[in-house]
C-alpha positions in Angstrom: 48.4 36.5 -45.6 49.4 33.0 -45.7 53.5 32.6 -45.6 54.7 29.3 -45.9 59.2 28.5 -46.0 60.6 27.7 -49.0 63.8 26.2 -46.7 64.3 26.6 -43.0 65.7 29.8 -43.7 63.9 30.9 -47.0 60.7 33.2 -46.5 57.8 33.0 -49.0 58.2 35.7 -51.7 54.5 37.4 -52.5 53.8 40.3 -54.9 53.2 43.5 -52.5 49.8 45.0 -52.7 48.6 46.5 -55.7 48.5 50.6 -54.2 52.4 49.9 -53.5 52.7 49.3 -57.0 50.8 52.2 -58.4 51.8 54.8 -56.1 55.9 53.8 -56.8 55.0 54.9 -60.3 52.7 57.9 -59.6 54.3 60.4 -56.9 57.5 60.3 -59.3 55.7 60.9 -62.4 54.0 64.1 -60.2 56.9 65.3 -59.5 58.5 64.9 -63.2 57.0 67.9 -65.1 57.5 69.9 -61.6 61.1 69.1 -61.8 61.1 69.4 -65.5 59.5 72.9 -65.6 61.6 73.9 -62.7 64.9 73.4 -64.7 63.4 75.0 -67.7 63.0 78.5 -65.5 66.8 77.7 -64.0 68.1 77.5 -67.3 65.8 80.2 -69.7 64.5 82.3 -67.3 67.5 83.3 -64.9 70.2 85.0 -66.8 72.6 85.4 -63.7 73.5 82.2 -61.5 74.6 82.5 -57.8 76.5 79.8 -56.1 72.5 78.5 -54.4 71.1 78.4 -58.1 74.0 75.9 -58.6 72.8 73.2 -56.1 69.4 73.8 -56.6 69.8 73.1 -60.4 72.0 70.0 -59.4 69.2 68.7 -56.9 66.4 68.8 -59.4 68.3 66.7 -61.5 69.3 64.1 -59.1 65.4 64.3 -58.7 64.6 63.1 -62.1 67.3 60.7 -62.2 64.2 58.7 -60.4 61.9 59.3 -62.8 63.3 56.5 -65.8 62.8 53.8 -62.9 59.3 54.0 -62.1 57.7 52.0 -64.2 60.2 49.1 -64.0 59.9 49.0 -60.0 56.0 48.9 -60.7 56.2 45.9 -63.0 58.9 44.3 -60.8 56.3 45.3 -57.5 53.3 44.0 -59.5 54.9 40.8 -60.6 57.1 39.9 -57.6 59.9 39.3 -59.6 62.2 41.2 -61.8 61.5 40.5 -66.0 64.6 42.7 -67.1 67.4 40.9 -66.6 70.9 41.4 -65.0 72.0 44.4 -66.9 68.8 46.6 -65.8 69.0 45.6 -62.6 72.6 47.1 -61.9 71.1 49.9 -63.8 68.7 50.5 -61.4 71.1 49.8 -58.6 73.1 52.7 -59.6 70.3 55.1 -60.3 68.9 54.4 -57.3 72.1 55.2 -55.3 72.5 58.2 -57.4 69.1 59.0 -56.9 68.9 58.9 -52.9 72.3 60.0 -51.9 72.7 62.7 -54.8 69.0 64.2 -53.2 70.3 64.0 -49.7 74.0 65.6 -50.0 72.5 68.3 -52.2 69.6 69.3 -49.8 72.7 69.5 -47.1 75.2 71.9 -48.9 71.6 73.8 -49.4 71.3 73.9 -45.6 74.9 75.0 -45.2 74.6 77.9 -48.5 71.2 78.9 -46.8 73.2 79.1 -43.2 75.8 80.8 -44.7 74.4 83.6 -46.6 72.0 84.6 -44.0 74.2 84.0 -40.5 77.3 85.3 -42.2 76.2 87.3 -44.8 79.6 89.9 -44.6 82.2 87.5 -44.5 83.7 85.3 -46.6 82.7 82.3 -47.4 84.3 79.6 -50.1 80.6 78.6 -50.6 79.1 81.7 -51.1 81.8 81.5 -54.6 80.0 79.9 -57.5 83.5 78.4 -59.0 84.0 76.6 -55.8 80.0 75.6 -55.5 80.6 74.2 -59.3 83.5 71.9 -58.5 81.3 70.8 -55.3 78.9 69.5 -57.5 80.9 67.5 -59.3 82.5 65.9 -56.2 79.2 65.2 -55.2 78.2 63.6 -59.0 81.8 61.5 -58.2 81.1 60.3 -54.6 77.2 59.6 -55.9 78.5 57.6 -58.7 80.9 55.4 -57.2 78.6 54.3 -54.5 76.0 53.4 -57.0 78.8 51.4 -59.2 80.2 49.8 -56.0 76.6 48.8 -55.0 75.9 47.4 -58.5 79.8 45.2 -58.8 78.8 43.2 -55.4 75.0 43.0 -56.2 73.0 41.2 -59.2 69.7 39.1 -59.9 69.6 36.0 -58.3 67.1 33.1 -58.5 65.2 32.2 -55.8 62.2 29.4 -56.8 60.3 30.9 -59.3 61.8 34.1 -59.1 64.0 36.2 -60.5 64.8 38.7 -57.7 66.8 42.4 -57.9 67.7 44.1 -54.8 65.4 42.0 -52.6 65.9 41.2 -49.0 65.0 37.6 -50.0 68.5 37.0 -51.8 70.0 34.7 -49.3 73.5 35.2 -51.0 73.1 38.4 -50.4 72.0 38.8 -47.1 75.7 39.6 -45.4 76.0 42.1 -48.3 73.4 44.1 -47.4 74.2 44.0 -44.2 77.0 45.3 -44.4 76.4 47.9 -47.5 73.8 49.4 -44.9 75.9 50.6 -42.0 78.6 51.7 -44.3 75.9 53.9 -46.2 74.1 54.8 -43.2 76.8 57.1 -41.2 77.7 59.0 -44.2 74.6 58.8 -46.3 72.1 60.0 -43.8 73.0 60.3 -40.4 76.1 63.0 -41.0 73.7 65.3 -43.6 70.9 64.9 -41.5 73.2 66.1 -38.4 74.4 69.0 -40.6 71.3 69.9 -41.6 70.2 70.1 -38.6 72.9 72.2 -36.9 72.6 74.4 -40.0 68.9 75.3 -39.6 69.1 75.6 -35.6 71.5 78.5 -36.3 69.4 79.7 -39.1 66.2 79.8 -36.5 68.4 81.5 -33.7 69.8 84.3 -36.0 66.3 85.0 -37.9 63.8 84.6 -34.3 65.3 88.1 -33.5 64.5 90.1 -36.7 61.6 92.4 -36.8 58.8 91.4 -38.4 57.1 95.0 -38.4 59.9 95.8 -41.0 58.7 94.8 -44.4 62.3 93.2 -45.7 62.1 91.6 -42.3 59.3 89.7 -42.3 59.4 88.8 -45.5 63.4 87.2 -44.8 61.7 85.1 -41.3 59.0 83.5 -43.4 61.0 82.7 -46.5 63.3 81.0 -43.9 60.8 79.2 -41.5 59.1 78.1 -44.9 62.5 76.4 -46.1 63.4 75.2 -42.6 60.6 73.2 -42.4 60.0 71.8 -45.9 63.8 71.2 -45.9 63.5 69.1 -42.6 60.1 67.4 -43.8 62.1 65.9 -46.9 64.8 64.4 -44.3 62.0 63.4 -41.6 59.5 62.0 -43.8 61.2 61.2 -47.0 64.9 59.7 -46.1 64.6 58.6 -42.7 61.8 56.2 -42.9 63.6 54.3 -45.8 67.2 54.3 -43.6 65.4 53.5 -40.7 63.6 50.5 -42.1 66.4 49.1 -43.9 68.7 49.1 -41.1 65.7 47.1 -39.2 64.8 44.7 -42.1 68.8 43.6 -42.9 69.1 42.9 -38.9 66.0 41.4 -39.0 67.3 38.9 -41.6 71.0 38.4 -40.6 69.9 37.3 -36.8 66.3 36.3 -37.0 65.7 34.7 -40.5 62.9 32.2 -39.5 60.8 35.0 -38.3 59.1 35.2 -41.8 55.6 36.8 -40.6 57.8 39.4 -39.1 60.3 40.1 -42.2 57.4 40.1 -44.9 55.6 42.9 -43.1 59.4 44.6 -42.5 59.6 44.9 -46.0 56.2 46.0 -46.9 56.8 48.6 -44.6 60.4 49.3 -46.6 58.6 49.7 -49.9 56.4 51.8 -48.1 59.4 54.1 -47.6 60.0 53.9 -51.0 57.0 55.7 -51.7 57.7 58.8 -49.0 61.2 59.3 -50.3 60.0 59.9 -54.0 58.2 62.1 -52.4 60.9 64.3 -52.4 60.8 64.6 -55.8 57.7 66.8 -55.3 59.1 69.0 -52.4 62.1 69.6 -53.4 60.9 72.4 -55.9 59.2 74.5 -53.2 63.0 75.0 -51.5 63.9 76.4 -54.8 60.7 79.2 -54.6 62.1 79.9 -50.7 65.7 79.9 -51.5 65.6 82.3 -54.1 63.5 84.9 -54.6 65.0 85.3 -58.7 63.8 81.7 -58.6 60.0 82.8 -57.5 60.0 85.8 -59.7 61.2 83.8 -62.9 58.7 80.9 -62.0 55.5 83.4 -61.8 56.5 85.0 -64.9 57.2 81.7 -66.9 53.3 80.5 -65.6 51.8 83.6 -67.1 53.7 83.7 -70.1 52.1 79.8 -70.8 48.5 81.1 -70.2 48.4 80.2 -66.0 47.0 83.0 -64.2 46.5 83.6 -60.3 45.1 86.3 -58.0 48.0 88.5 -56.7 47.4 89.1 -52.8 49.0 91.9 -50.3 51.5 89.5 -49.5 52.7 88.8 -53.0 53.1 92.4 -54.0 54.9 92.9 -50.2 57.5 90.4 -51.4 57.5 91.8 -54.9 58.3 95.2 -53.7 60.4 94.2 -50.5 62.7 92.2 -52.5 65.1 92.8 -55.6 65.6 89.7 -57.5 69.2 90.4 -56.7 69.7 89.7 -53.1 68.8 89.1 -49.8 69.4 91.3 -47.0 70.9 89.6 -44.0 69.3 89.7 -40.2 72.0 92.3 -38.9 71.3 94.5 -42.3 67.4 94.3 -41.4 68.3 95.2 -37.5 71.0 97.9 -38.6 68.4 99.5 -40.7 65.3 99.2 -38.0 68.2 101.3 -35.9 68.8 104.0 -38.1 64.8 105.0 -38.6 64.9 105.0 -34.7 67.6 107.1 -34.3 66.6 109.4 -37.1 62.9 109.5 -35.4 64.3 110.9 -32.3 66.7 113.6 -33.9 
């Protein structure tokens, strides 16, 4: 690519290439009818909430909140330059911030429920209580929002040549703003949840690597677990850091080396990019609710047959069928309390 400075200072703006701007619109609308179908089994096909099925719900709603934006962000990609004016912008601004952040703090209070109810299954927990997960999610809906109208107050369209830019590395006005607005959103936006999350699965591993998998309810509670660990620490890894990562990068990048335009141009290819992985998300986030809940996996193979989809029903389906209810889940120390007692009665 040829990039040629508009100022001293002032990079070249070019459109981004043309699989950036079709895949921004595609893995979202993928994961729209997921998300969509998912809610419809939360809300009509499980008659009795627990304080999980709370956050779950809440999470595959910050999940479509994504969706509406798609096919602006494609036009705006396409074009490289925003056609809706000042008003959609901020809009997306907001819905953005909702978006990521909403996705992020509601995968981490997952992590801590999941930690919770399994490590600590007999005692008491404020979070295993559904009118305390309830006001939780509105907290979270409040702290989401306020980012997103902060972000949208102290950011707008601006013109830059030709074009009309919106949330764009290339608004020079701009440029201690985002600085700024990055490391205050990074420490409590990514780096504290992804922390948490972390410390939150580690324990889950530990307590779970000594259950028996010879027991039936065992095994089934170790691969439910390793299943969520990893697709829960795949959406952080490959979803949300990328995009933090980048952006910390490309606003330090353009705060302290501004001529460097070759440089900055691929910088933000690269961040858009991230855009991409973290709608990914959107498509993931539905398989935590099948390994989080097994009421959730029950309801979701009934709802498929019930519109026409049919699939072969192996050993291990009808081994987590029968090992389950759709009530609960037994903890590690009930599995190794109960491998005990058939010892002990063995012997006698």
């Amino acid at each position: 690519m040829n990039y040629t400075n508009i100022s001293s200072v002032a990079c070249s703006i070019e459109s981004q290439p043309a699989s950036i701007s079709v895949l921004i619109c595609l893995v979202p609308m993928l994961g729209l009818p997921l998300n969509i179908f998912s809610m419809w089994v939360f809300k009509y096909h499980i008659p009795e909430w627990k304080a999980g099925t709370f956050l779950q719900f809440h999470l595959a709603i910050s999940d479509l909140i994504f969706c509406p934006l798609a096919p602006f962000l494609t036009v705006y990609f396409a074009l490289g330059h925003w056609p809706f004016g000042s008003v959609m912008c901020r809009l997306k601004i907001i819905l953005l911030a909702i978006h990521f952040y909403g996705s992020i703090f509601f995968l981490t209070l997952i992590s801590i429920h999941r930690c919770i109810s399994v490590v600590y299954h007999h005692q008491e927990f404020r979070m295993k209580q559904k009118g305390f997960v309830k006001k939780l999610c509105v907290g979270v809906w409040v702290v989401v929002l306020i980012k997103g109208v902060v972000c949208c107050l102290v950011l707008d369209t601006s013109q830059v040549g030709n074009h009309t830019l919106c949330l764009s590395i290339h608004q020079e006005q701009y440029t201690e703003m985002y600085f700024l607005l990055n490391f205050i959103l990074l420490l409590p936006g990514f780096l504290i949840p992804f922390t948490i999350s972390l410390v939150c699965y580690s324990c889950l591993a530990r307590s779970v690597s000594s259950i028996n998998i010879y027991h039936k309810k065992g095994k089934l509670i170790k691969s439910k677990s390793h299943k969520m660990m990893v697709v829960c620490l795949l959406i952080f890894g490959l979803c949300f850091m990328p995009m933090n990562v980048i952006r910390t990068v490309m606003v330090v990048i353009k705060k302290f080396c501004p001529k460097h335009c070759h440089l900055l141009l691929q910088v933000e290819t690269s961040y858009y990019v991230s855009w991409i992985l973290s709608s990914v998300n959107c498509c993931l986030d539905p398989l935590i609710y099948c390994f989080a809940s097994q009421t959730f996996t029950a309801a979701f193979r009934s709802s498929l047959r019930k519109i026409g989809v049919r699939f072969q029903t192996t050993r291990e389906d009808i081994e987590h069928d029968g090992a389950l209810t759709i009530h609960d889940i037994p903890s590690p120390s009930m599995i190794k309390r109960a491998n005990t007692s058939i010892t002990h009665n063995s012997c006698t």
